[in-house]
C-alpha angles and dihedrals in degrees: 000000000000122000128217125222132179107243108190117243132216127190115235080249089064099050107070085046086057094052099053091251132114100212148000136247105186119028112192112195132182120144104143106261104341092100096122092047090044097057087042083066093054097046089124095042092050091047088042109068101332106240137223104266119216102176139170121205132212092211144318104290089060086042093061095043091052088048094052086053103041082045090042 
């Protein structure tokens, strides 16, 4: 039997606010496969200033549509 529980999410937008900070200089991603949502929930940060990226990819599929995004 497996159980279900609500785990709050934040946007990487969210995340430098939180932390008392206005931007990043350094985004680590890895979460299996979400790369592309995970960058869609850091639009502003990315406009914003343009972070260093640090970001592992599932597979190549998700590596070329990352690189799209990140090249624009």
């Amino acid at each position: 039997m497996s159980a279900c529980e609500a785990v709050p999410g934040v946007t990487g937008d969210d995340l430098p606010r939180r932390a008392g900070e206005t931007t990043a200089d350094l985004v680590k991603i890895n979460v299996e496969g979400a790369e592309v949502q995970a960058l869609g929930g850091m639009a502003d940060l990315l406009e914003q200033r343009g972070p260093d990226l640090l970001i592992a990819c599932f597979d190549e599929e998700s590596a070329a549509k990352v690189d799209a995004i990140v090249k624009g």
